[in-house]
N, C-alpha and C positions, 0 to 999 in steps of 0.2 A: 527449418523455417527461421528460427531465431538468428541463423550465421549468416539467412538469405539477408534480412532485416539490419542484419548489420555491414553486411557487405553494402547497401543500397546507400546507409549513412554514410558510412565512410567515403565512396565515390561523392554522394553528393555534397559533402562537408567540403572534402577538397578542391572540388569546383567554384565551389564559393567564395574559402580562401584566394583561390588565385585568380579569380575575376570580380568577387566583390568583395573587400578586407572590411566594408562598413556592409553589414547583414542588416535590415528591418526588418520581421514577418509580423507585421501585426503589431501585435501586445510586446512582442517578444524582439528587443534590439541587442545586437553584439557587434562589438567594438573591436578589433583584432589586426593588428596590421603582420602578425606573424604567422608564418606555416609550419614551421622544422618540428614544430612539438606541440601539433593542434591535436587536440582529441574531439572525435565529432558529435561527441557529447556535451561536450563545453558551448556548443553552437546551439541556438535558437532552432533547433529543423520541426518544430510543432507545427509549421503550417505547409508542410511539406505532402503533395498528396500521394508519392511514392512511398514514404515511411508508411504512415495514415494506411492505405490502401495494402500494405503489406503485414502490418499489425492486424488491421479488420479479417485480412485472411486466416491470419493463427488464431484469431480470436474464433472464427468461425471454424474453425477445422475440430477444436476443442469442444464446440458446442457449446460454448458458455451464456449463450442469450438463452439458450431452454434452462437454466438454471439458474436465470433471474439476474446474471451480472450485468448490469450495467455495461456499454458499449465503450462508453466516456471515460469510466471507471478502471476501463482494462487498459485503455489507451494510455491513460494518465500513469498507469501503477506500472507497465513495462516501459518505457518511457525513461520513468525516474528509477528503476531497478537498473539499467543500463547504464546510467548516469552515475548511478553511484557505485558498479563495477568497473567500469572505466578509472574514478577516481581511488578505489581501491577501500572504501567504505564497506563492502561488504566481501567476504572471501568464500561463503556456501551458491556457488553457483547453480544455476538450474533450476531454482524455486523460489517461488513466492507466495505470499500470505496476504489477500486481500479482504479486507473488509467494507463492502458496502452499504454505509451507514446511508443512504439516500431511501434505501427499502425498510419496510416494517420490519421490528424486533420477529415479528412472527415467519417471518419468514428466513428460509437460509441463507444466511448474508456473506459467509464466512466461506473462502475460496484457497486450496490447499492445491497451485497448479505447478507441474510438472514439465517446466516450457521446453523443455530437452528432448523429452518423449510424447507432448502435447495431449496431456492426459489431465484430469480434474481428480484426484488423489483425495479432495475431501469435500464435501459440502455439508455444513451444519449451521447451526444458529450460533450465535456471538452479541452478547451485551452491550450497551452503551453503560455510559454513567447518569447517575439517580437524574442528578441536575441537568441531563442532555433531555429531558422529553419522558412522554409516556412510551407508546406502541412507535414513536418514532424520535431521531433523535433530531432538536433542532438548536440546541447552541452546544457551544465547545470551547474549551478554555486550557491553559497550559498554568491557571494558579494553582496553586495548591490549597487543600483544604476547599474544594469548585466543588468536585464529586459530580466533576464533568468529561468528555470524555476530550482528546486530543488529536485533531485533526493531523495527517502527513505520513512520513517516511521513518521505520524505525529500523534497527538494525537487534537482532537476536542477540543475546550475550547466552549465561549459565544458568542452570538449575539448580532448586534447592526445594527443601521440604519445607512448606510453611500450615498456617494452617488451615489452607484448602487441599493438600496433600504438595501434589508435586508439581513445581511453577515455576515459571520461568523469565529473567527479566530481559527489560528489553531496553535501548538506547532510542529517545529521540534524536531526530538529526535535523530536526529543524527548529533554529532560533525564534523564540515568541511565539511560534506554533506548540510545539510538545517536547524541547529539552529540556524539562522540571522532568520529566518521566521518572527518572531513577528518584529525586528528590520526593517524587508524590506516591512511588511505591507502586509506580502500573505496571504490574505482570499480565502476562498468560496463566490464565490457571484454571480447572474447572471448579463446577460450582452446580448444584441440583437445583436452584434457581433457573438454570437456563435448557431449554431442551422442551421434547414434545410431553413430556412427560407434566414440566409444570404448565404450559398451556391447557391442559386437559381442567384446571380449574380456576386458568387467566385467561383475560383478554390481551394479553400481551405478556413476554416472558421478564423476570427479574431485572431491575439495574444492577447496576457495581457500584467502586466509590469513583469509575473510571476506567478500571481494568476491560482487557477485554478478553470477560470468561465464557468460555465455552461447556458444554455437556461432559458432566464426568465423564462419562462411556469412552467417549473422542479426545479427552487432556493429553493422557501420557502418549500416544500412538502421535496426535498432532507437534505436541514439545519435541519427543525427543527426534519428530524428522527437522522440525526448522529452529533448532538449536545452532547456537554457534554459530552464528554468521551468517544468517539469511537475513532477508528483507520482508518488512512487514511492512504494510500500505493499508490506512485507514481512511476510508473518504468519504467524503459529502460534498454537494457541490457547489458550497459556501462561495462566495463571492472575494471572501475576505482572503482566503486560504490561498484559492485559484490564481488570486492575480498577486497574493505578497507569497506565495513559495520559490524560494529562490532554486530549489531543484526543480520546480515545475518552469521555472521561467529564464534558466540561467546567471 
């Protein structure tokens, strides 16, 4: 499915090139008078209803709406995972890590997919930060010292022992969105705040200062599969985010 998806961009990127070198879709405009060394990721194809219609399928094949993912959210998160394989941002092909901050903390937000084998590898709960909201997260910030959480695209770097045990940090890739990340200390990492365990005496599970922590139980099994070069996608469907991310919108 995902080679179908990319074979469908590719044709249709190149189409485009050679019959319209000025692209409009919407929101979304590209400028281009060149083909020799077009990636058709670099193109605007978001309102494309063959891409669209070919994602909805692996989205659905996976089963990921009985598991609360957002439709938008998938679309959005493979989308810009392609995007940044293409450019060469990320080198752990095959997976991704998405967090749908649009749904309650109570609920399992946190998606561990498999787009190779189209399989959901993980489904758990995952934290916002303090200053994002209660039971739900609604702003977000890339200051430091916010103890907010950071909306966009991040890429997996190393592990290391700290003192939630074993964590993992992560590169933001998007400017004014979340590249303070490494400056403001947001790992992966678990944490007994988060999980069904502490809902048993909340109405919602624990913030962070930011990070986004996961159930002990799931830390070490979740790091060490999307270490090193995966892609991690955190969303909401911020207005702000949506329309100034430049992987979202070329």
């Amino acid at each position: 499915m995902p080679r179908l998806i990319s074979t469908i961009l590719t044709s249709f990127a190149s189409s485009l090139f050679i019959f319209f070198p000025q692209f409009n879709a919407g929101s979304n405009t590209v400028v281009r008078q060149d083909t020799e060394n077009a990636s058709p990721f670099i193109i605007a194809l978001y309102d494309s209803t063959a891409v669209n219609d070919a994602i909805t399928e692996l989205y659905d094949s996976i089963k990921l709406q009985q598991f609360g993912l957002k439709k938008e959210a998938f679309i959005y998160a493979y989308k810009g995972y392609h995007r940044l394989l293409e450019e060469g941002l990320i080198n752990k092909e095959g997976i991704i890590t998405i967090c749908d901050f649009s749904q309650s903390s109570r609920r399992k937000r946190l998606y561990l997919i498999d787009l190779t084998n189209y399989k959901l590898l993980l489904n758990t709960h995952v934290a916002h930060g303090r200053n994002s909201g209660g039971e739900y997260a609604k702003k977000f910030s890339n200051r430091p010292e916010s103890l907010q959480s950071s909306l966009g695209f991040y890429v997996t770097r190393k592990t290391y022992w700290g003192d939630h045990g074993l964590a993992l940090t992560i590169d933001g890739l998007e400017k004014g969105f979340n590249d303070m990340a490494e400056r403001r200390r947001i790992v992966v990492h678990g944490s007994s705040y988060v999980g069904d365990n502490y809902l048993r005496f909340s109405r919602y599970i624990g913030r962070s200062f930011g990070c986004p922590a996961v159930p002990k139980k799931y830390s070490s099994s979740l790091i060490n599969t999307i270490k090193n070069g995966s892609c991690l996608f955190i969303y909401h469907p911020s207005k702000s985010y949506l329309t100034g991310s430049k992987i979202l919108n070329g």
